[in-house]
Each structure stands twice: as structure tokens, then as C-alpha cells.
N, C-alpha and C positions, 0 to 999 in steps of 0.2 A: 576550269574546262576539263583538266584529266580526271578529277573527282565525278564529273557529270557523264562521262565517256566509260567511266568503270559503274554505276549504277545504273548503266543503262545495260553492259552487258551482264548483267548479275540478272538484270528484268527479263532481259531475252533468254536466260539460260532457265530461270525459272520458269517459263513458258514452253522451251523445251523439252523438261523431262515433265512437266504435269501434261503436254501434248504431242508425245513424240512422233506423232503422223505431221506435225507442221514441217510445211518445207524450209529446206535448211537455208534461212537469212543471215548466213555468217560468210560472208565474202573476206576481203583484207581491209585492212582499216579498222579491226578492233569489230567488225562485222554486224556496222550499221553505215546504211547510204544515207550518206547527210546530203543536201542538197550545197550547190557551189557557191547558191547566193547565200545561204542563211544555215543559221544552225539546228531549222528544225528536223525532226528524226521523225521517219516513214511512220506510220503508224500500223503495229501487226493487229489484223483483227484474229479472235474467236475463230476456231475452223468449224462447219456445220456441226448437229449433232446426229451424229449416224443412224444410231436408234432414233432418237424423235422422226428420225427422214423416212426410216422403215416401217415405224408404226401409221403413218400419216399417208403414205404408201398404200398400205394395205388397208387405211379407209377412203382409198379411194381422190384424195385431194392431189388437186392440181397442185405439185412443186412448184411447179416456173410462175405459178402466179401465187401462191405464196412469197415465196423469192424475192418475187418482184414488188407485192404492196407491203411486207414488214419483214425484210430479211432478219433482223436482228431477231427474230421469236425462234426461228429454225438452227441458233447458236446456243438456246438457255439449254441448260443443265435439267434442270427441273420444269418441266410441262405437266398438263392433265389432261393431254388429247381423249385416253380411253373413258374418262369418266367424264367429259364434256359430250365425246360419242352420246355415251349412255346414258346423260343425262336428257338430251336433246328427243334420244330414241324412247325414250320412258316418255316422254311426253306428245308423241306420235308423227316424230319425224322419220322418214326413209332415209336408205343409205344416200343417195341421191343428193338429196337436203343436206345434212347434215356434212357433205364432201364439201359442195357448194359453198354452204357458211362459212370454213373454217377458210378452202382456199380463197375467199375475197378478204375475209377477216384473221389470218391467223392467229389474232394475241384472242381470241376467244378461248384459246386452248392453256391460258397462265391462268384462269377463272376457274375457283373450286368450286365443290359440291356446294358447301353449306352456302355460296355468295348466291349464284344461280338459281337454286332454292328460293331463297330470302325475295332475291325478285322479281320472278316467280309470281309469287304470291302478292306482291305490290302491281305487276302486270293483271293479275285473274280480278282484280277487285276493280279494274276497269274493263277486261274482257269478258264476254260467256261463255266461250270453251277454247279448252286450249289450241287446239287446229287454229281459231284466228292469231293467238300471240303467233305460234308458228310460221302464219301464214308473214306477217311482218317480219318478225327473224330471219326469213329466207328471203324478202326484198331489201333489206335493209340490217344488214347483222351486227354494223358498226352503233346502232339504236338502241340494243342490247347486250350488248358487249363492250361498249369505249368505257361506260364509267364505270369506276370501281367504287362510288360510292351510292351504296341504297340509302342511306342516309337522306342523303340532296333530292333524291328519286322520289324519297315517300314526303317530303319539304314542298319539292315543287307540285305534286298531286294536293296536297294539302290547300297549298294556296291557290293553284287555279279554279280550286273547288269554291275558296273563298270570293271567288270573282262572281259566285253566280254559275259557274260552270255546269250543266249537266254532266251525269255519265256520258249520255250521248254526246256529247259537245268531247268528253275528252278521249271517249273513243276515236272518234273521228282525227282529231287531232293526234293521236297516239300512232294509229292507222298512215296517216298522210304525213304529219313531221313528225314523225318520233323526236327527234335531237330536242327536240322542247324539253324532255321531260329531262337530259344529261346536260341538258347547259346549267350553270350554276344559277342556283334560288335568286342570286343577286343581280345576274342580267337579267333574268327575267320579268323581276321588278324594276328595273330601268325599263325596261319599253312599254310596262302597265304604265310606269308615272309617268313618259313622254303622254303618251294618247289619255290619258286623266287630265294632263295640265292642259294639252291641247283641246279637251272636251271643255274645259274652263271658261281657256280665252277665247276658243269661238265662242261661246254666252250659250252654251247646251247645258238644260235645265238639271239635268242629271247625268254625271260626268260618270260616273260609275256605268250606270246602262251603257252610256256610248260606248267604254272601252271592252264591255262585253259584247256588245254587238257587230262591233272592230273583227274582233277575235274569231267568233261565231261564222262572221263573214269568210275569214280567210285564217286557217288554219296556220299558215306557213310565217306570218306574221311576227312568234317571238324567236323566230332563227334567223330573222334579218339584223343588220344595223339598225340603232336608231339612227344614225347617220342615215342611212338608205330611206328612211322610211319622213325622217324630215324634211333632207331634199323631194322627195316625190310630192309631200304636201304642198309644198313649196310651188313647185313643178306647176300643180293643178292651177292651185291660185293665181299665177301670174299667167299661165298660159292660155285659164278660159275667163280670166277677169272674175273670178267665184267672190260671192258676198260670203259674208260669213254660214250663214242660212243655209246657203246652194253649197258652199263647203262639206257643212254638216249631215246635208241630204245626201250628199255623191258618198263622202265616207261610210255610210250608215248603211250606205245600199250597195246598189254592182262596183261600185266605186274603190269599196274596200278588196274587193278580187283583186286590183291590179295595184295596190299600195305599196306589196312588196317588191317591185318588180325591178327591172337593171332602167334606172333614169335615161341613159342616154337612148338604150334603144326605145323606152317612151318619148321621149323628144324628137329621137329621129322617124317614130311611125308618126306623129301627130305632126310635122311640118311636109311631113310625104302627103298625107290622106287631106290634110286642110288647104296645101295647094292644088290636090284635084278636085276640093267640092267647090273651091272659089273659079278656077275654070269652070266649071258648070255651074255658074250662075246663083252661088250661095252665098250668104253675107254670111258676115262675120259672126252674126246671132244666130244663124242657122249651125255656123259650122259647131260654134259652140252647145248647142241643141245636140248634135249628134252626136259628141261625143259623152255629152251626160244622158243623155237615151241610150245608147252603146258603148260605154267603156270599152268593152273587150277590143274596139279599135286601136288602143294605147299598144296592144303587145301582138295584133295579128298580123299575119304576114303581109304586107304594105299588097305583093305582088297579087299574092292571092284576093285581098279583098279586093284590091284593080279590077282582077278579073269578071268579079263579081259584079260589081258596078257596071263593066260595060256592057257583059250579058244580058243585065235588065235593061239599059237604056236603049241595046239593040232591038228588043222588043215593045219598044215603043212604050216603054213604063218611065214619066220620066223622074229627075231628081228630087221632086218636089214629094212624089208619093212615097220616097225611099226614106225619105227623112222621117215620114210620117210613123215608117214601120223599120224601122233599122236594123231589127233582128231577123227580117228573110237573111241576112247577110250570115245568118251562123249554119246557113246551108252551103252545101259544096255547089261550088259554078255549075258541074254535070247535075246534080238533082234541081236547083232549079232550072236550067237547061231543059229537064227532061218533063217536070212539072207544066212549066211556060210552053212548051212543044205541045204538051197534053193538050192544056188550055186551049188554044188554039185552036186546037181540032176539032172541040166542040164550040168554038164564035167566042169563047171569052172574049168581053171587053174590058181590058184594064182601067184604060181612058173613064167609062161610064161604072163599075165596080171597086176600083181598087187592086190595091196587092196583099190585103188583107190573107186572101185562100193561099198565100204562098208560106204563109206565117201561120203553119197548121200541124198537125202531127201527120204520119202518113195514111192513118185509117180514117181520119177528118176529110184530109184530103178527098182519099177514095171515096169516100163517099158523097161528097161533095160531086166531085167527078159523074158519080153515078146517076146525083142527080140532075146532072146538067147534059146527061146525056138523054133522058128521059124527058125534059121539057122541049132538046132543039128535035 
């Protein structure tokens, strides 16, 4: 115990004279607070580093919210704030931007010249000018800055190429998840083989196509669990009774939009929505219709599609024709509202036309409009 009580104040002294701004933790008792229950010993951290505080300062970054998302980077000794600046500014970011980045992200500022660079040039060979990588960097900085290994970066480009990928395909994904490209090669290949084995055992003729058109579908895909994305399959099958067929179609299609999404709140939007379409008068094949015609029902807000619903049944349109067209539903309650009011005006009959014209763009519509105002 006396041998552990003198090495420790030998630790504190050395911390002393290499930090002499530290406040003095030398009370009585050999001049460490031991706690009463246990013999663990406070732990001194690092005091900021002044310069780093003032150069970061005078680019502009928010302290307290550096501070706040990776205190530990505002302690290092050695940073590269100014040439992270300047690297970001060379490649045509404002001061602005570049405050912004670092205070969401601070350890972007432990990234040298030469790494930044390297990818860089691993980014451009999926970008076509620089202002979009920038434009992701400044939504997302931790996409560009977490990993330290370009390595893994130009591995997993490599392979998702190997899937079939387009440019375009990993643009897009680069754009919407970036984290795809800094998860390691090896998860990534775990959710290819989940949705390959699963192209398998549903009897889909070409397991490969599927898991690119998985992918293609829904970008956000390899930054989930497979956990997440099993149970969800899972999820489907038992809750619309899916053949394997009807499985294969819903994933291939709007189906894969909602694959990655949180299970419970799909569970709890589809036992919401299913007990109001069986109050009005659906069976259990309709209700299951409508959610493979409208997936996006799995993750909308229960309340809001309510709304929507009653809206059109208050206009005498009723559930039968909704079903038919499920997609007026990706309008806001006030525009069909506003639409349905129009209608009106000039005799629309839903009952004898449909709600087809409500499932239109807005210059279809107008025009539409115009000419139904020129026949009544």
C-alpha cells in the first residue's frame, strides 16, 4: 500500500512541473483523495491546450461545441488545425464551412496533409468537382474524417464496384450514407452475404442482381444491422403472409425503401393503419394490398396518414378507390384538401371518374382543371 501511495505521488509531481498551470491537488494525506469506500485514486485529466484553443478561436469554431462532441482533441499537444484550414480552403471551402466542420467534428483537425490528400483523390474518382465532396463534408464531416484508413476506403469502393455498382449508384450512396464507405470491408460483406443467401433461399433466379437492386433501392442499407434488416424481413413475411414470390417483388421494389428502418415503429405504424382500414370495411387481402401498393405506410406518421384518409372519405371518395390509388396518400391533407375543393367547383364526380386526377403532378393537374372548366 505505502509503495502504491509514493508512485502515485511521484505521478502527480511529474504532472506538476511538466503542467504548472494545473491546480494544486495536493491536500493532506500524501495529497491524493482516495474515496472512503475503495482505494481507487481521482483521476487528473490533461488541462486544455491554450494554443490549440486560440488558433481554433480565430478560425472561427464553436468551443463549447467542440468541447462538448470530443473534449479529448482540445487536450492533444500536437494538432493540424491550420493545415486542415487550408486544406479544406484550397479545395473551395469558406470560412463558414470550414468553422462548422471542425466544431461538429473536432479530431478532423489530428488528419495530416498527405492522408486528406490520398482521400481526396479516392472521393474525386467518384465525385465531378470538388464543391460536391465539400458539399458532403459540410453535412456530414464525421464521413470524411472518422476513418483513418484510406486503405479500407479504396477496398470497400473496389468491392461495391464489384457488385455491379455504377458510379452513379455510388455517388448517390456516398452523397446519402457516406459511413458505408468507413465501415470496415468486412461488415460490408456481411450484409452483401445476408441479402445473397437470402436471394437464394427465396428461389430468386439471380441472387446477385437482387442484392444489387436491394442496394440501388435503398442506399442506407449497408449502415444497418443485419440484425435489423433480418428481423424487418422477418417482420414482412409474417405480418402480410408474403409467399416467397411476393417477398421477392416487395424487396426488389418500394419494399426495399423501408428494409432498413426501426421494426418496432414498423410494427406499431402497420397494427395502427391495419386496424383503421379493417374498420372501414377491408379485409385482410385488401389491407395486405395496401401495404404492398404503399409501403411508405410502414414508417408514415400513423396521425398524419389518418388525416389523410378521413379527408378523402369526407368527400365522398370512398375506401375502395383509395386502395385502388394509395399513392394520393403522399400528398399533404391541405393539398388534397385544396385539390378536392377545386374539383368540386367545377362538378367533379369521384363516384362516376375516380381519384385518379388527385394522383397527378401539379401542372397535370392544372391543366386538367382547365379543362374541366371549359367543358362544364
Amino acid at each position: 500500500m505505502a509503495a502504491r501511495m509514493v508512485a502515485q505521488v511521484m505521478q502527480m509531481y511529474l504532472w506538476r512541473t511538466r503542467f504548472p498551470d494545473l491546480p494544486n491537488y495536493f491536500p493532506s494525506a500524501l495529497g491524493f483523495c482516495t474515496s472512503s469506500h475503495n482505494d481507487s485514486t481521482e483521476i487528473i485529466q490533461k488541462p486544455e491546450n491554450s494554443a490549440l484553443l486560440n488558433n481554433l478561436t480565430v478560425l472561427g469554431v464553436d468551443i463549447k461545441m467542440a468541447r462538448r462532441r470530443q473534449p479529448a482533441v482540445l487536450r492533444k499537444m500536437v494538432t493540424n488545425e491550420e493545415g486542415v484550414a487550408e486544406f479544406l480552403r484550397s479545395k473551395g471551402a469558406n470560412c463558414t464551412t470550414i468553422a462548422s466542420i471542425i466544431s461538429r467534428y473536432p479530431r478532423a483537425i489530428t488528419r495530416s496533409h498527405w492522408h486528406l490528400e490520398e482521400k481526396w483523390q479516392l472521393w474525386r474518382s467518384i465525385f465531378k468537382t470538388d464543391s460536391e465532396v465539400i458539399s458532403v463534408i459540410e453535412r456530414s464531416p464525421e464521413s470524411y474524417f472518422r476513418s483513418s484508413d484510406n486503405g479500407n476506403l479504396e477496398k470497400n469502393i473496389n468491392f461495391l464496384c464489384s457488385l455491379g455498382l455504377s458510379s452513379k449508384d455510388l455517388h448517390r450512396i456516398l452523397t446519402t450514407a457516406p459511413r458505408t464507405f468507413s465501415n470496415s470491408l468486412e461488415l460490408n460483406k456481411q450484409m452483401v452475404k445476408l441479402l445473397h443467401d437470402l436471394g437464394i433461399r427465396l428461389g430468386d433466379g439471380n441472387p446477385d442482381a437482387f442484392v444489387k437492386r436491394i442496394i440501388t433501392k435503398n442506399a442506407y442499407i449497408l449502415i444497418r444491422s443485419t440484425k435489423r434488416i433480418k428481423t424487418n424481413v422477418d417482420f414482412f413475411t409474417e405480418a402480410l403472409k408474403l409467399s416467397n414470390s411476393e417477398l421477392i417483388k416487395l424487396l426488389q421494389g418500394h419494399g426495399a425503401e423501408v428494409l432498413d428502418l426501426s421494426s418496432d415503429y414498423m410494427k406499431r405504424n402497420f397494427k395502427n393503419i391495419s386496424d383503421q382500414l379493417q374498420l372501414l370495411g377491408c379485409t385482410a387481402e385488401e389491407v395486405k394490398k395496401f401495404f404492398l401498393d404503399y409501403p411508405p405506410a410502414f414508417y408514415a406518421s400513423f396521425e398524419k396518414l389518418s388525416n389523410k384518409i378521413d379527408c378523402l372519405l369526407e368527400s365522398e371518395i370512398n375506401i375502395k378507390q383509395l386502395l385502388k390509388k394509395p399513392r394520393i396518400l403522399e400528398f399533404s391533407a391541405n393539398n388534397l384538401k385544396n385539390r378536392i375543393e377545386e374539383l368540386e367547383r367545377v362538378g367533379y364526380d369521384f363516384k362516376k371518374h375516380g381519384v385518379t386526377i388527385l394522383d397527378s403532378s401539379r401542372r397535370r393537374f392544372e391543366a386538367k382543371l382547365e379543362k374541366l372548366n371549359e367543358e362544364g
